[in-house]
N, C-alpha and C positions, 0 to 999 in steps of 0.2 A: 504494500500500500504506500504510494504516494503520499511524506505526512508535510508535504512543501503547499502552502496555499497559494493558487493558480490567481492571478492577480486580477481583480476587480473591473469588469467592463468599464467603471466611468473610473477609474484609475485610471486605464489602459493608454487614455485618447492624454498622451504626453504630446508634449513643445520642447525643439532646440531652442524657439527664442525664448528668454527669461521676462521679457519686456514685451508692450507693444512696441515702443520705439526702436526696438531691435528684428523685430518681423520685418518691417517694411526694407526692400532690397532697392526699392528706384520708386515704385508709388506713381499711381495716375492718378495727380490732382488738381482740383479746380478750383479757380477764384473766384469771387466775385467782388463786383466793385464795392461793395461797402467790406472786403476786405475780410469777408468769411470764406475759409478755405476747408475744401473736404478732400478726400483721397480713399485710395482703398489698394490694397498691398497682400501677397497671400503667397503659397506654398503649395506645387503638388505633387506630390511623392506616388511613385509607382514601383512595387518588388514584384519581382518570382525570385519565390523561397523555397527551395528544396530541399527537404529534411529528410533524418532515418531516426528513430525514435529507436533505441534498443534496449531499453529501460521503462519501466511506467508502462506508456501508452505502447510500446513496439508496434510504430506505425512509419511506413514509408508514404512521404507525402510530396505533393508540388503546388503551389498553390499564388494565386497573383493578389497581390493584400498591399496594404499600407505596413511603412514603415512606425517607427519610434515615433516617427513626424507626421499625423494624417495631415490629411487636404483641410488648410486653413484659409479663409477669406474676411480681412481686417476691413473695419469701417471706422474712417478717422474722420471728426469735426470738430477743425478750432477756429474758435469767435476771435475777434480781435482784439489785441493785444490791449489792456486797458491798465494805465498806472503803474508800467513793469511787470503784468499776471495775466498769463494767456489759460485761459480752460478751457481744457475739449475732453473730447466724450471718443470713446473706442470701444467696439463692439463686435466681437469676432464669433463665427459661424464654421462650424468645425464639419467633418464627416470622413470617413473610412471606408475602405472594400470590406470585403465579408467574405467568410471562411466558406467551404464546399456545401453546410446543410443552411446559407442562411443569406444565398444570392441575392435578393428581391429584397431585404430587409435591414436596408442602409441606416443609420443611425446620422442624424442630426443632432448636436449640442452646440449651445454659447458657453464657449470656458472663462472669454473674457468678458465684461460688459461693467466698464468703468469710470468716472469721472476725473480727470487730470488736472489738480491746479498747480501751474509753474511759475519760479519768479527765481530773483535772486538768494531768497529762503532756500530754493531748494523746490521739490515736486511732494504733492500729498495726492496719493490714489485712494478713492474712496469706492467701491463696486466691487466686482468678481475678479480676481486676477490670478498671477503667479504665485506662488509663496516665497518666502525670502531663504527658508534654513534649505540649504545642502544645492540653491537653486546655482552658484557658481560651479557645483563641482557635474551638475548635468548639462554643462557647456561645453563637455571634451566634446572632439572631433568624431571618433570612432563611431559610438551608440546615440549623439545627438542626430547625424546625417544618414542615420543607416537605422538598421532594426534589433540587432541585441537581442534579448532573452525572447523567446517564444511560450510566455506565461501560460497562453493557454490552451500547447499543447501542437499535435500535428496538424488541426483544424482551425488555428486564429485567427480570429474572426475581426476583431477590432486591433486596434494599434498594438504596436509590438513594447515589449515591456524596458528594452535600452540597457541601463547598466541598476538598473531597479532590483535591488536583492543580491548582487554582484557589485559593489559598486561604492553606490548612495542608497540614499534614503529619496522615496519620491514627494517633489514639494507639491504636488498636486496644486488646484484652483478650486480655491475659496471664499465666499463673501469676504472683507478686510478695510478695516485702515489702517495706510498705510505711509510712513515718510522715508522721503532719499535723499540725500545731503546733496549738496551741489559739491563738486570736485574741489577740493584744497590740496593743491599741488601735489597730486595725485589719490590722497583720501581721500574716500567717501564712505559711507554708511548707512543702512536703511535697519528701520525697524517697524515693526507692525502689531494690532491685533487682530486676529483671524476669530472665525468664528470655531466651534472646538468640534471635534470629531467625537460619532458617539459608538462605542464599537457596537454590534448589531448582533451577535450570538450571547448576551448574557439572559442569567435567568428571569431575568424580571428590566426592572427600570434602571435607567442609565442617566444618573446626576453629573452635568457640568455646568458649575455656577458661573465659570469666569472663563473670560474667549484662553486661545495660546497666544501665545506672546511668541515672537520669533525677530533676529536680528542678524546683521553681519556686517561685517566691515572687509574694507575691500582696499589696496594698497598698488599700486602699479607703478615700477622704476620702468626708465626710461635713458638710454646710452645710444652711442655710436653701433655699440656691438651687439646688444641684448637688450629685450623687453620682457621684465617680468612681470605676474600681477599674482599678489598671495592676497586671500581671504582666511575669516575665520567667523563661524556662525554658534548660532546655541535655537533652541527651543523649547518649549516648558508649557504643560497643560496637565490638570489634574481630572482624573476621574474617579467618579466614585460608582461601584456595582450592589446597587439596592440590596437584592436579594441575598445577595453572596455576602455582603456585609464585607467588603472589599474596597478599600482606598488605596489606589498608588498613581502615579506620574508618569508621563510621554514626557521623556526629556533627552537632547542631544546638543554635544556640541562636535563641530567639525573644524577641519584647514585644508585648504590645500593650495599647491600656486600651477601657475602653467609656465614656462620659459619657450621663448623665439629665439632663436639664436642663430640670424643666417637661413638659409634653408631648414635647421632643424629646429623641432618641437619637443616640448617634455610637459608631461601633465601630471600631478600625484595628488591625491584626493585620500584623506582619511576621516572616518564619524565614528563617536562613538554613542551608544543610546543605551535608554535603560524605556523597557514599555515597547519597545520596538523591536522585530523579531528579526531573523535573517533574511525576510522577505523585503524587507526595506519599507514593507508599508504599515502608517499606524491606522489607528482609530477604526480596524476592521475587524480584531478578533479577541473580546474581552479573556479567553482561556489562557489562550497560548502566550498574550502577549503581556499579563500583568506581571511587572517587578520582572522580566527576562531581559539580560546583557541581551544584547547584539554589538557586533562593528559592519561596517564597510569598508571597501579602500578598493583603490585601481590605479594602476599606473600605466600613463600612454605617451609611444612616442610615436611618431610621425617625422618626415622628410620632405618636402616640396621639390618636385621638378618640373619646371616649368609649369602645363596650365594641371600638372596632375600632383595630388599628394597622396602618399605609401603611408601607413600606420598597423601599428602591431600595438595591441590592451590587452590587459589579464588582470582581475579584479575577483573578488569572492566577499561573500557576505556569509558573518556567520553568526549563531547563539551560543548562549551556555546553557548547560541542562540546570533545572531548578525544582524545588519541591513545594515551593512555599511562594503564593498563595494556595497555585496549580501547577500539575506537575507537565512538567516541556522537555524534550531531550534537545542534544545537542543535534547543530543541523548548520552543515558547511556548505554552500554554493562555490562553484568556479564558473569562471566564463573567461575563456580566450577568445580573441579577436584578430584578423587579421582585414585590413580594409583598404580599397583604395578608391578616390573622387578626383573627375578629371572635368576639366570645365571645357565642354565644348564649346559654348558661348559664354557669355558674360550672364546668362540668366537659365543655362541648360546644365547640369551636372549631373554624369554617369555615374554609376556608383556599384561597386562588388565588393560583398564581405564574405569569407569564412568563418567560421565559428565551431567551438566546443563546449558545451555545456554538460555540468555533472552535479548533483545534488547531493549529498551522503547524512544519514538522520543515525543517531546513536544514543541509544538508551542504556539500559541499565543489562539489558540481555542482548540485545542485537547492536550490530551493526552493517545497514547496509545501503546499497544505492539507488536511492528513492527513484530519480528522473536522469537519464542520461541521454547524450543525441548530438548529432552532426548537421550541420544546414552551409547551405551556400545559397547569397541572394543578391540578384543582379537588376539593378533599378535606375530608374531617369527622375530627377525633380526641377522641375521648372520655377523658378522666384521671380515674381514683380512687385 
């Protein structure tokens, strides 16, 4: 038995951009004379994913699906600039392919839909958006551009799961307010309250009086030779399980930097959590996930030549076994990555990844390999 949980449909539907400001690659936008300007900018990702499942599911599969990145389409309107404070409003419209039992039965979601006030302060996002903890270290190259974990199996239907449980921790899109510092020669920092996740298998009612709190700071040098940029985040929410009579904390804090140097890349990403299981995701599984260690971490590097860049990731997420509230075994992920993005044009980018994935759950009697499998996936995305 598979004791690894299969990640969450509206988990599933992830973003490489962190930001709206960061979706938009060029933007078709328009003016008008009194100086109100709207645009709209999006993403669309197409794989064939070929897998061998030899573990779990032992399923041989090929299947044509959205990546880590489904098909997004941003809607931006900013009013005019009034006393140094420009607000606009961003509203974005998501959707994915679908797995071999569920053609016909496309899914539409808004991940984003939020208010923007900007100035000299600094920006406050008030509406649905990104999250802030562990959202710098799901910027690598590897699993933001491509598709990573195949969470839910030979048959994935919705967006693929990237370095989620292998990796990081996934910041998911949540109602929030939120602030981001304007740059101070090269600082900045954002911090937010989110609305709190309620996990959904406990025996009774699920108290969360007070939102998560989540933050990060962000630090970027800048030379002749090299560009680095280190971050470091935390987040903090308390639950409490009625029935169970069960109080404990979702908390995490992480780091990691990325280096340019030249043609080359280096990315390293480390989290550690308590509430959080090796699946990377919270607020889903009141059992498994109360008072359980987890970490993440992945390291990737990459090469640029010319209009194409080579990368190789290998990242694992894992638990400790625990007795107390509820009892959890130990449970290691691997994911190796091998990838490469070549820019046919300035808005067309090829894309082929390799991969390995292994799961291993270890109790108190057993030890063995819950989900194992091999995939190659070869895809085009278009950005405007």
């Amino acid at each position: 038995m598979n004791t690894q949980k299969q990640l969450p449909a509206s988990c599933l539907l992830s973003l490489i951009a962190l930001t709206t400001s960061s979706i938009s690659n060029a933007d078709i936008t328009f003016t008008s004379d009194s100086e109100w300007k709207a645009s709209v900018s999006g993403s669309f990702p197409v794989f064939m994913v070929i897998s061998d499942f030899d573990k779990g599911e032992e399923e041989k599969a090929t299947r044509i699906m959205s990546g880590f990145n489904p098909v997004n389409l941003t809607f931006h309107i900013f009013a005019p600039e009034f006393d140094g404070i420009t607000v606009s409003s961003h509203v974005q419209i998501n959707t994915h392919l679908q797995g071999s039992q569920t053609q016909n039965s496309g899914t539409f979601e808004s991940r984003i839909a939020e208010i923007k006030i900007s100035g000299d302060f600094g920006t406050f996002n008030v509406g649905k958006g990104f999250g802030i903890f562990n959202s710098s270290a799901i910027g690598d190259i590897g699993s933001g551009m491509g598709v990573g974990l195949l969470g839910g199996g030979a048959d994935t239907g919705n967006a693929t799961g990237g370095r989620i449980g292998t990796g990081y921790v996934y910041a998911n899109f949540n109602p929030r307010i939120m602030y981001s510092s304007s740059d101070f020669n090269g600082l900045s920092f954002k911090v937010g309250l989110f609305n709190p996740e309620e996990p959904t298998n406990a025996a009774g009612a699920v108290e969360t009086a007070l939102p998560r709190v989540e933050g990060q700071v962000n630090v970027t040098f800048t030379s002749n030779s090299a560009d680095i940029k280190l971050w470091s985040g935390f987040m903090w929410q308390e639950v409490e399980l009625i029935v169970e009579n069960v109080d404990y904390d979702m908390r995490g804090i992480d780091i990691g930097f990325h280096l340019d140097a030249g043609a080359f890349g280096l990315t390293a990403a480390y989290t550690d959590t308590l509430g959080i299981g090796a699946d990377g995701l919270y607020g889903f599984d009141a059992i498994s996930d109360a008072d359980v260690d987890g970490s993440q971490w992945y390291v990737e590097g990459d090469v640029v030549v010319g209009k194409s860049t080579f990368g190789i990731s290998y990242g694992e997420g894992d638990q400790d076994s625990h007795t107390s509230p509820f009892v959890t075994p130990d449970i290691k992920n691997e994911l190796v990555m091998l990838f490469l993005r070549h820019k046919v044009t300035p808005n067309l980018t090829v894309m082929g990844e390799l991969q390995k994935y292994e799961s291993t759950t270890k109790t108190a009697t057993t030890n063995m390999t819950t989900t194992k499998y091999n995939a190659a996936a070869f895809g085009f995305q278009f950005d405007f």
